[in-house]
C-alpha positions in Angstrom: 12.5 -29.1 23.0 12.2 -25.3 24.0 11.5 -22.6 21.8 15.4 -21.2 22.3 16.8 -24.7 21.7 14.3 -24.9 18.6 15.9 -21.4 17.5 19.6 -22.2 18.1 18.9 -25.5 16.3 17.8 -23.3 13.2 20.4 -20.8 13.7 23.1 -23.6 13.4 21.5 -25.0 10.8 21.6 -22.5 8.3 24.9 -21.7 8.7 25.4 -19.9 11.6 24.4 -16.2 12.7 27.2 -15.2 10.2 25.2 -16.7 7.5 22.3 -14.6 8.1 21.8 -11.5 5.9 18.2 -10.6 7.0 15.3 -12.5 9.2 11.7 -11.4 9.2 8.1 -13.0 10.0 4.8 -13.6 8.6 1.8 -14.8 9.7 3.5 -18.1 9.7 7.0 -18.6 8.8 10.0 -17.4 9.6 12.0 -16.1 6.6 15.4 -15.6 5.6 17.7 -14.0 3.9 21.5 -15.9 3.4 24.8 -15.7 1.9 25.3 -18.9 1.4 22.1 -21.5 1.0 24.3 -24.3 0.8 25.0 -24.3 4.4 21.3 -24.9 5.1 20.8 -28.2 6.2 17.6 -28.6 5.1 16.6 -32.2 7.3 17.7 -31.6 10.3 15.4 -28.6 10.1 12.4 -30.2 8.9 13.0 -32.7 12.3 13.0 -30.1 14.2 10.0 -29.9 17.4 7.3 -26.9 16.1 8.7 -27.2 12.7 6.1 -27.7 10.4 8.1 -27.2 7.1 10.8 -25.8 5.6 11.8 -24.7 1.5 13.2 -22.7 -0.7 11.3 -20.3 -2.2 14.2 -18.8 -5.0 16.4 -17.0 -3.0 14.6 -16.9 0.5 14.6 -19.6 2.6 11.3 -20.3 4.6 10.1 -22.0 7.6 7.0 -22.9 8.7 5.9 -22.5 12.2 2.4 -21.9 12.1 0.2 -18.8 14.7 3.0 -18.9 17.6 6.1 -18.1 14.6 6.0 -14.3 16.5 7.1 -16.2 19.6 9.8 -18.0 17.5 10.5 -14.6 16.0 11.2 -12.6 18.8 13.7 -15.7 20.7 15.5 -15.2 17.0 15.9 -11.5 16.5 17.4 -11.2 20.3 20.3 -14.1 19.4 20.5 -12.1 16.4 20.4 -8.9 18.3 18.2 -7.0 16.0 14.7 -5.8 16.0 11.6 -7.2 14.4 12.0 -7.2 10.9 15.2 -5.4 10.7 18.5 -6.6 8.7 21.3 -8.2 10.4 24.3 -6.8 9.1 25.3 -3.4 7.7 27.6 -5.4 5.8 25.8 -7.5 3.7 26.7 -8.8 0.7 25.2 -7.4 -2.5 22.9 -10.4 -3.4 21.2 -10.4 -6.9 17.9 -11.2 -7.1 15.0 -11.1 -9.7 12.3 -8.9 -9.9 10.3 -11.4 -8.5 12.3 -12.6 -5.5 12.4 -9.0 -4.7 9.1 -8.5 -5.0 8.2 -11.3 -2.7 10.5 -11.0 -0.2 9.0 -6.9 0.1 5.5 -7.5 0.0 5.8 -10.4 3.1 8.4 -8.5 5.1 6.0 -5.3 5.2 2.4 -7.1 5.3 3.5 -9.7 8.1 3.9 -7.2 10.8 0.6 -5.4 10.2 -1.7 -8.8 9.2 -3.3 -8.6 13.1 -4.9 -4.7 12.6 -5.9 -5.4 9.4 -7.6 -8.4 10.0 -9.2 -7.5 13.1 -10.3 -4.4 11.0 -11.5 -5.8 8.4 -13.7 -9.0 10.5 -15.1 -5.4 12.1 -15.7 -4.0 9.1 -17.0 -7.1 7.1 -19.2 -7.8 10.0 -21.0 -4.3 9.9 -21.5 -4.6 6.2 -23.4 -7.7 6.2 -25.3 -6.3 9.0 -26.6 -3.4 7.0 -26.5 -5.3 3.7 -29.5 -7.5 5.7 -31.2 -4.4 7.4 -30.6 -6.1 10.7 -29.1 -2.6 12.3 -29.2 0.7 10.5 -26.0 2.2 8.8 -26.8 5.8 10.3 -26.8 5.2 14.0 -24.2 6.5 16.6 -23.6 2.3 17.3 -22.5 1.8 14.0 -20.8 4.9 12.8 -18.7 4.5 16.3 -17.7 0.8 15.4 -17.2 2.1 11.6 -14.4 4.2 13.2 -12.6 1.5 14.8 -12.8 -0.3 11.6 -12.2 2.1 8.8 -9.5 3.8 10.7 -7.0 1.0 9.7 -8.1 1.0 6.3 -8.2 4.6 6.0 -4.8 5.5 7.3 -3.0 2.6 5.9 -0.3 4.1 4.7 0.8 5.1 7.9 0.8 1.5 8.9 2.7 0.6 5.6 5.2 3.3 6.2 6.3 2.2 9.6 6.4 -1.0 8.6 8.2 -0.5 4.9 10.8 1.7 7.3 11.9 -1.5 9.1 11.9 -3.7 6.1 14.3 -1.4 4.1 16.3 -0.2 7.3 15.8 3.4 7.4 14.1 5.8 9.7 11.0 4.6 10.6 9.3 8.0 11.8 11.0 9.6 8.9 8.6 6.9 6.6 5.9 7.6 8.9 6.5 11.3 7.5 6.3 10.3 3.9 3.2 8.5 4.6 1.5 12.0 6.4 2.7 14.1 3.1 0.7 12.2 0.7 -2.2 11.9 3.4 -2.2 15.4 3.9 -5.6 16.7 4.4 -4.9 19.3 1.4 -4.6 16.7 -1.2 -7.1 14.2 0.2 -10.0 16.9 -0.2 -8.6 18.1 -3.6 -9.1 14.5 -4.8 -12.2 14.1 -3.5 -13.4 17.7 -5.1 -12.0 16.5 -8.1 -11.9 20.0 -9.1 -8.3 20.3 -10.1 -6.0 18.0 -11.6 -2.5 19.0 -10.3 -1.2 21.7 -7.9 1.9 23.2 -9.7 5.5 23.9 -7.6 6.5 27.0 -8.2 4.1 27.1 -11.1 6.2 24.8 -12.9 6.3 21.6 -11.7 2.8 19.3 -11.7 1.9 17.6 -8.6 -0.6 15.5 -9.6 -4.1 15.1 -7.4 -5.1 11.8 -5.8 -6.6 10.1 -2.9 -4.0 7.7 -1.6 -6.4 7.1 1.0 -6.3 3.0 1.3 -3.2 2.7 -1.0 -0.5 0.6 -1.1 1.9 0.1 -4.0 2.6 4.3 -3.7 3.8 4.3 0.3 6.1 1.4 -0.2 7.8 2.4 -3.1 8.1 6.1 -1.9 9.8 4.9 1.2 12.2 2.7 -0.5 13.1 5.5 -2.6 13.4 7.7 0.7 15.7 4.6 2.2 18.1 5.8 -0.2 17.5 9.0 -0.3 18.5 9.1 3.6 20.9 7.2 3.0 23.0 9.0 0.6 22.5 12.2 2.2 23.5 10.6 5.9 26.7 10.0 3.8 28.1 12.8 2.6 27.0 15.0 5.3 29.0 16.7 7.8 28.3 14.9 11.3 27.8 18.1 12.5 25.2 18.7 10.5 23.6 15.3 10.4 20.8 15.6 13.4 18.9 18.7 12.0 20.0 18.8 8.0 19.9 15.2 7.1 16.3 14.5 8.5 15.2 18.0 6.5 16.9 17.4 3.0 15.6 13.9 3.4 12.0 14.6 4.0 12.3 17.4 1.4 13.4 15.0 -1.2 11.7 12.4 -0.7 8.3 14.0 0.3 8.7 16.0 -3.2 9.5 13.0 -5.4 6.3 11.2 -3.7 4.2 13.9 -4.2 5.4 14.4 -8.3 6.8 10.6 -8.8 6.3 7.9 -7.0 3.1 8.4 -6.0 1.1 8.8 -9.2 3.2 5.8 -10.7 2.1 3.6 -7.7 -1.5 5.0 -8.0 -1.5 3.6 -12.0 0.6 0.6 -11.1 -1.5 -0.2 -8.6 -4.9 0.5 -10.6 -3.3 -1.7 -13.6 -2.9 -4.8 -11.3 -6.8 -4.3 -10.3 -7.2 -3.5 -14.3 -5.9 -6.8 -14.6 -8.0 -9.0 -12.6 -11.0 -7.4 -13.3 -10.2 -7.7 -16.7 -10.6 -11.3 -16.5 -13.7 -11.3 -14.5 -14.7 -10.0 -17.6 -13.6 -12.2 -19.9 -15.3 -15.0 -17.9 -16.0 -14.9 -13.7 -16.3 -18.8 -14.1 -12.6 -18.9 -15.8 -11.1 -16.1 -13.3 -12.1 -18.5 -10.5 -10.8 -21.4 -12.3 -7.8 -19.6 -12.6 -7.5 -18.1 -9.0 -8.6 -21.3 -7.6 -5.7 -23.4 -9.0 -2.7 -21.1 -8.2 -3.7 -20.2 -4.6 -2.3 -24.1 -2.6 0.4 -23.7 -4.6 1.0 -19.7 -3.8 0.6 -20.7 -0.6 3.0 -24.0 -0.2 5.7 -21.2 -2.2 4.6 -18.4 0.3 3.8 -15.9 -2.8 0.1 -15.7 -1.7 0.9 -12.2 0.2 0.7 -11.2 -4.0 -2.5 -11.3 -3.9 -2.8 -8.7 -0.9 -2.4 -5.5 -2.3 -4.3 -6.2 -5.2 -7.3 -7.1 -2.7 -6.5 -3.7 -0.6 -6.5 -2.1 -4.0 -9.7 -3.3 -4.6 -11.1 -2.3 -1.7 -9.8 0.9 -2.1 -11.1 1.6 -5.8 -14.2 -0.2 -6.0 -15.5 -0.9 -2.1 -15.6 -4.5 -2.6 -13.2 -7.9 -3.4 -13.9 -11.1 -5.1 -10.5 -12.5 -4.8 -10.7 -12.8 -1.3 -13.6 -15.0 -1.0 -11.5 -17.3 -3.5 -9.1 -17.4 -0.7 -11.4 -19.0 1.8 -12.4 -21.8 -0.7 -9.0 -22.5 -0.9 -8.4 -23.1 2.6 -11.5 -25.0 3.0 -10.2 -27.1 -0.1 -7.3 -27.9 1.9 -9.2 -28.9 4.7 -11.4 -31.2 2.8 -8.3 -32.7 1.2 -6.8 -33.0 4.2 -8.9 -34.8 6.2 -10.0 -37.4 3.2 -6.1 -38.5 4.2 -7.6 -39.3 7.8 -9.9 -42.2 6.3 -6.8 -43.7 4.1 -4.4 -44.4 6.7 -3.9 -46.2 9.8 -0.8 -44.6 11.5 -2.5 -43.0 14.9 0.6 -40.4 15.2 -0.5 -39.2 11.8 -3.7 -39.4 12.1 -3.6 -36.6 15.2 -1.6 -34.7 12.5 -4.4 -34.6 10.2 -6.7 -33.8 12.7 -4.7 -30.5 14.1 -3.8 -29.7 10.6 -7.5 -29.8 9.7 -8.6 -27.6 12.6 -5.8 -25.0 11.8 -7.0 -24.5 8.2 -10.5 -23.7 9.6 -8.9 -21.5 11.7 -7.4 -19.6 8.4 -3.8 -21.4 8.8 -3.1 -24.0 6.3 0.8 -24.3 6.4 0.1 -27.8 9.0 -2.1 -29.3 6.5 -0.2 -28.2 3.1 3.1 -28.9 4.1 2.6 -32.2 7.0 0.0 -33.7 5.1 -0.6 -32.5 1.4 3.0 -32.7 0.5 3.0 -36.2 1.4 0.2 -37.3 -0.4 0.4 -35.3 -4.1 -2.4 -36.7 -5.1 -4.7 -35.5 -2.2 -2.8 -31.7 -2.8 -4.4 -32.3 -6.7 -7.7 -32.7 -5.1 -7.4 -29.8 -3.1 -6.4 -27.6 -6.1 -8.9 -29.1 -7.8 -11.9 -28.3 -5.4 -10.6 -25.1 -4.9 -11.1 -23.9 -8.7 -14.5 -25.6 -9.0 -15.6 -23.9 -5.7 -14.0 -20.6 -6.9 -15.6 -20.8 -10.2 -18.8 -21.1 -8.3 -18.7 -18.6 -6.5 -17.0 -16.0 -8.9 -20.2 -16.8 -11.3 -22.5 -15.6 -8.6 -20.7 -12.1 -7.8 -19.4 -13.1 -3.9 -17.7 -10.5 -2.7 -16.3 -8.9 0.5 -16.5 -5.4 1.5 -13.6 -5.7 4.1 -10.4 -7.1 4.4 -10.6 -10.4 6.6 -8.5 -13.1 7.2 -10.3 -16.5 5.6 -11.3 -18.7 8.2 -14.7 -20.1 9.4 -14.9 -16.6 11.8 -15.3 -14.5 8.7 -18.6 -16.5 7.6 -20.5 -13.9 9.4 -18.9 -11.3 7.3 -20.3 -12.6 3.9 -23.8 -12.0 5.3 -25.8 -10.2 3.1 -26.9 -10.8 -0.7 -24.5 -13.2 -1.5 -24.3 -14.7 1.3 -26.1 -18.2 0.4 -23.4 -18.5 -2.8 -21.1 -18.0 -0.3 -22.2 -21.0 2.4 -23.1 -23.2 -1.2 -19.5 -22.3 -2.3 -18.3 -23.3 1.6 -19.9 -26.9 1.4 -18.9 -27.2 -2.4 -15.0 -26.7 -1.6 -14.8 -28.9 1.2 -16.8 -31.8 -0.2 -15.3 -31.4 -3.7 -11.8 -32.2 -2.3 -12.8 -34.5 0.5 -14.6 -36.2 -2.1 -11.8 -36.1 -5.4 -8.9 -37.1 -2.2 -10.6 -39.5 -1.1 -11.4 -41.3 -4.5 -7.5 -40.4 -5.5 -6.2 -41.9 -2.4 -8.0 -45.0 -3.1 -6.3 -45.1 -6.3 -2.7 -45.3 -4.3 -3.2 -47.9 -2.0 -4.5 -50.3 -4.8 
């Protein structure tokens, strides 16, 4: 089938365009929004050519693609004649959701679009790192202060990349967000915070407008453009249309930069610093039980499609302390997969499958583990327990050593050059651990089936 056949299939078969409150992308899947979830039929989907899988995750409906879902994506949002990663209909129904759904569905709408910079940033980044970490090249030469800028700038300036892509995800001016996202980046307070001479600036010499570098962050932008969604929103509402072009976009920014500056901001900044509080907090209770722990919930944050929780806590961490440790947890994940995944190849005799297993096992290398997870793993639960499995023993492993990252990178076998450096043979023992672990537990499970 062709890609617009594939997409009017799936159209039709959640219920029509009428059905569709809200369509976005991640790395993977396409995602939905619906009135109605009952009209989903959820086989015919999952027969579907290029359809990997398909779920409910709560409220949103999911379907996996795999790396060409943008192509998908962009055959969708023109029969649904909208723009990537903006809502359907301005007159959707008011759905209520949880906190979490909400959460869920913000954090992958807004991280999906930018995924490509900041990986390619971060491989960049993690790359140079373990360079200097090993003394192979010098941190002080042109070279590498040259490639620093190409990748720090993303990491830097994220916000700006949050804020454009937050805009979209909440429907509202995108260059307005973009403006939000240059008020808190404002040279003024960035060198204040990093003076750390005063606490506050004061408006008017009343109000406090509390110091910090949101250089790197993430929770504050995406909340203070939400809030400015609104905040455009209500005043685009009540204001005269002949007023609207110049006075709208003014009282907007005005509110919205202020409450940033005074509100949202510093809440995101602690919010945001309480999340990392919490992880590190139990690397300090035990780095062995914080990978156990990590190591067991990723497969099955990834089957649900909440791993993108895990992001901002990792940018956080990048931003506060330099370094991650929940990333490299990620990778043994994938590589658990893998392992899993091709133990399956040995216990069957089905050729079509076995060419399954085979691309399914080359896509989680590649960082991609929807193919293996969902065509393979799901079938076989006890080879997606041995994946869990070697992922928590491999994490534990790795966690007890210190492996970190010192760069945001995506986890496939091209960022192995990025853990270069001082940890880098806990790292490759962590690598051979995950994927023989599961191979190993899947393989020994699987027997266990077909007696």
């Amino acid at each position: 089938m062709e890609k617009e056949q594939i997409i009017n299939a799936i159209i039709s078969n959640v219920g029509g365009k009428e059905n569709i409150i809200n369509s976005w992308h991640c790395m993977t899947r396409l995602r939905f929004d619906l009135k109605d979830k009952n009209k989903v039929n959820l086989e015919e989907i999952k027969k579907l050519d290029g359809v990997v899988g398909a779920q409910f995750n709560k409220d949103q409906f999911q379907i996996v693609i795999g790396t060409k879902v943008n192509e998908y994506y962009n055959i969708l949002a023109n029969k649904l004649g909208v723009s990537a990663n903006e809502k359907n209909s301005d007159n959707e129904p008011k759905v209520k959701k949880d906190l979490v759904t909400a959460f869920m569905n913000t954090v992958s709408g807004v991280f999906g679009p930018i995924v490509p910079a900041i990986a390619g940033a971060g491989m960049i980044k993690g790359l140079i790192a373990g360079l200097v970490a090993l003394k192979i090249i010098s941190g002080t030469t042109p070279t590498v202060q040259i490639i620093d800028m190409m990748a720090s700038g993303v990491f830097t300036f994220l916000p700006f990349f949050l804020a454009a892509s937050a805009a979209k995800m909440f429907k509202t001016n995108q260059y307005l967000g973009i403006a939000i996202a240059s008020t808190v980046m404002f040279p003024t307070m960035v060198e204040a915070a990093k003076a750390k001479e005063i606490a506050a600036f004061y408006f008017m010499g009343i109000i406090p407008i509390p110091v910090f570098n949101y250089t790197g962050t993430v929770i504050p932008i995406i909340f203070s453009v939400l809030v400015m969604s609104y905040v455009h929103r209500y005043v685009d509402k009540y204001m005269p249309s002949v007023l609207k072009t110049v006075v709208t976009p003014t009282l907007t920014l005005f509110i919205s930069g202020f409450l940033a500056l005074s509100v949202i901001g510093p809440i995101g900044i602690h919010l945001g610093n309480f999340l990392a509080w919490i992880v590190q907090g139990l690397f300090a209770i035990s780095p062995v039980l914080a990978g156990i722990v990590v190591g067991a919930i990723r497969p099955i944050a990834i089957m649900t499609g909440m791993h993108h929780a895990m992001t901002p806590i990792a940018l956080q961490n990048f931003a506060t302390q330099g370094y991650d440790m929940l990333m490299p947890m990620m990778f043994m994940a994938n590589l658990s997969i893998v392992g899993a995944t091709l133990a399956v190849y040995f216990k069957i005799r089905n050729n079509n499958e076995k060419s399954v297993i085979v691309s399914a096992g080359i896509s989680g290398l590649l960082g991609i583990t929807e193919p293996a997870l969902f065509g393979v793993l799901a079938k076989y639960k006890k080879a997606f327990l041995a994946a869990t499995i070697g992922s928590s023993i491999s994490s534990a492993f790795i966690s007890f050593f210190g492996v970190r990252l010192y760069g945001y990178i995506l986890s496939s076998v091209f960022s192995i050059p990025a853990y270069i450096g001082p940890y880098f043979i806990y790292a490759v023992l962590g690598m051979i651990i995950a994927l023989a672990s599961s191979f190993a537990l899947s393989y020994m499970f699987m027997k266990k089936i077909e007696e």
